[in-house]
N, C-alpha and C positions, 0 to 999 in steps of 0.2 A: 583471461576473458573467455577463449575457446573451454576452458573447463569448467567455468561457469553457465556456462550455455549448455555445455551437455547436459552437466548437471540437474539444469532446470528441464531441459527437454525430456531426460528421463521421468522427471519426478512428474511431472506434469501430463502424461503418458499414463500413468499409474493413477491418477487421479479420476474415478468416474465421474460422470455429471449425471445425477437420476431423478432431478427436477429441476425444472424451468420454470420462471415466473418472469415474462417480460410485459413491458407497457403497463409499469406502478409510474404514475405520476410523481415527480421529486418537484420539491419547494423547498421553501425558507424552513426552517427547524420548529418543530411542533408540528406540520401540519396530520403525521400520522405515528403510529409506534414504530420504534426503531428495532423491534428483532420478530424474528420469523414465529409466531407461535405454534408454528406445525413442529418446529424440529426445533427450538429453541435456542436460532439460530440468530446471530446480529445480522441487521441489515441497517445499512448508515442512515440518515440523515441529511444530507447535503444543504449548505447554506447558501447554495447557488439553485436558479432554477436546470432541471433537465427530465431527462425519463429514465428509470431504471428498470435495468433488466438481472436479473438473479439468477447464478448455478448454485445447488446446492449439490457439492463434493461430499462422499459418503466416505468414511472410514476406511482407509485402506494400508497396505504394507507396502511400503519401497524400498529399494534397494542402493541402499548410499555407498557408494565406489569412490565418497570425494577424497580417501587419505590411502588410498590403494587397497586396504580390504575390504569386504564384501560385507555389510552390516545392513541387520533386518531393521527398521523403522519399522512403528506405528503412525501413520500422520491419521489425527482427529478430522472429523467432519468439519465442514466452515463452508460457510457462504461467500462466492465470488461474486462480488456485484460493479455493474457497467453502469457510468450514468452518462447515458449521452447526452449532450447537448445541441444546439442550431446556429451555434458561433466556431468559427478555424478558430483553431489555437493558437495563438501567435507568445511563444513562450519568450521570458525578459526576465532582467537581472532587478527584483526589486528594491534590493541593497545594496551597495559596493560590497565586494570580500563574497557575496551569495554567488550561486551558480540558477542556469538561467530555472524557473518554474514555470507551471502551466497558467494561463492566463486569466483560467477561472480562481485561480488563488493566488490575488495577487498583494495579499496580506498575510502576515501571520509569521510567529518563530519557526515552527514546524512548516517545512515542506519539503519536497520530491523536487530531483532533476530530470527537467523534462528526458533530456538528453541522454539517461545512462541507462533508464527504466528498462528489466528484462522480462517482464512480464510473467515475476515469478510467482506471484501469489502468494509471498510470505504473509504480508499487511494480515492479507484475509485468515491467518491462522492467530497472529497477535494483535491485531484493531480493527477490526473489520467493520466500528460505527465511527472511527476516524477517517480510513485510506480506502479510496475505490478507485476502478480502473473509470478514464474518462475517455471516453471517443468521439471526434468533432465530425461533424461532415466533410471534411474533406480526408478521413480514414476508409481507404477501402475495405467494403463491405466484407466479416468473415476474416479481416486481418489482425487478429491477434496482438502481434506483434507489434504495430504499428501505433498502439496505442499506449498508457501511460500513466502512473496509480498518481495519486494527489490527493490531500489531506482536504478532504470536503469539510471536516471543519477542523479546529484546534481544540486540543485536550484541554480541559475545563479545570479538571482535578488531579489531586498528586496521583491518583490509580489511574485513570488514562494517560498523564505526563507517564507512569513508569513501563503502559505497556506499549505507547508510543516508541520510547528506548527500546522495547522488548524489538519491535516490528525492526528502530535502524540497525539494531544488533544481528539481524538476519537477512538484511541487506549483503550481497553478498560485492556489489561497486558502489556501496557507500550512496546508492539515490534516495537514500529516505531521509535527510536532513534536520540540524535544527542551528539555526542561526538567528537566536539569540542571545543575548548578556548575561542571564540570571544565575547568579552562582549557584545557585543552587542543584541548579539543571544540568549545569554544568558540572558540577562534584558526582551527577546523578549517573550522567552519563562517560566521566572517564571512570568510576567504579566499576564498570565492566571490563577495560582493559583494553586487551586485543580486538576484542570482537565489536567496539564500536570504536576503534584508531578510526582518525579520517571524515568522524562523522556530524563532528561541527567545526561551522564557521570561525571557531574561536575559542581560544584555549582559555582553560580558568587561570585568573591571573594573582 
């Protein structure tokens, strides 16, 4: 866990922020376009109501220490986007066998534990019009950490189902979930192996 945390802390560190767009109004889905056309960039959708606020993270090189040597990254540009809401989170288990999620998604195969989130900004490199950070009022203002990504809505199609997988596979404590039945998703997602062990509710049988 502590080297996961560096890890993130480093990388996130390295990461500029060189535009800001807050106070876009979020609603139900369709009410506007879903990616940046200044930078051609995703920006979610959410099927809950709240307000979003946007960093657009530029292109940069970091420096990944996670297997002990010293290797140059490219990380791609991507939008991090916050939707806050006017409701406390009151996270709950909405299946037996699940782990607990955020309370604005309190449906769906796909979700996020509230409980493990490290606010690593993967989501926003592999789905970033599925998974956004969500912050309730009772997050202190400026706290980062304190907040929590969540599948603002569910992958539609086999191309969002497969980069949904992409986002649990770079999970790095397994909080991007999916606890569903469907075989299919299920053959989808142990075909990765290692890199998504642990990351559903239930084994293909």
């Amino acid at each position: 866990m502590f080297r996961a945390l560096a890890r993130w802390w480093r990388r996130r560190r390295a990461a500029p922020s060189v535009s800001r767009t807050s106070d876009v109004p979020a609603g139900p889905a369709g009410d506007r376009p879903g990616d940046d056309r200044r930078r051609g960039l995703v920006v979610p959708v959410p099927e809950f109501d709240g307000r979003l606020e946007t960093h657009v993270r530029e292109e940069h090189e970091w420096t990944d220490r996670s297997r002990g040597d010293e290797v140059q990254r490219v990380i791609p540009a991507y939008v991090e986007t916050i939707v806050h809401v006017d409701r406390a989170c009151r996270p709950a288990v909405a299946v037996p066998g699940q782990r607990r999620r955020c309370s604005e998604t309190p449906v769906g195969d796909f979700y996020t534990d509230c409980d493990s989130c490290l606010t690593c900004s993967q989501f926003a490199l592999e789905a970033p019009d599925l998974i956004a950070y969500v912050k309730h009022p009772d997050t202190p203002e400026g706290a980062l950490e304190d907040m929590h990504c969540a599948f603002v809505r569910q992958p539609r199609t086999p191309e969002e189902v497969e980069r949904a997988i992409d986002a649990m596979c770079g999970s790095e404590v397994c909080g991007i979930r999916y606890g569903g039945r469907d075989p299919e998703i299920l053959r989808r997602i142990a075909a990765r192996g290692t890199a998504s062990d642990g990351a559903a509710d239930h084994l293909l049988g």
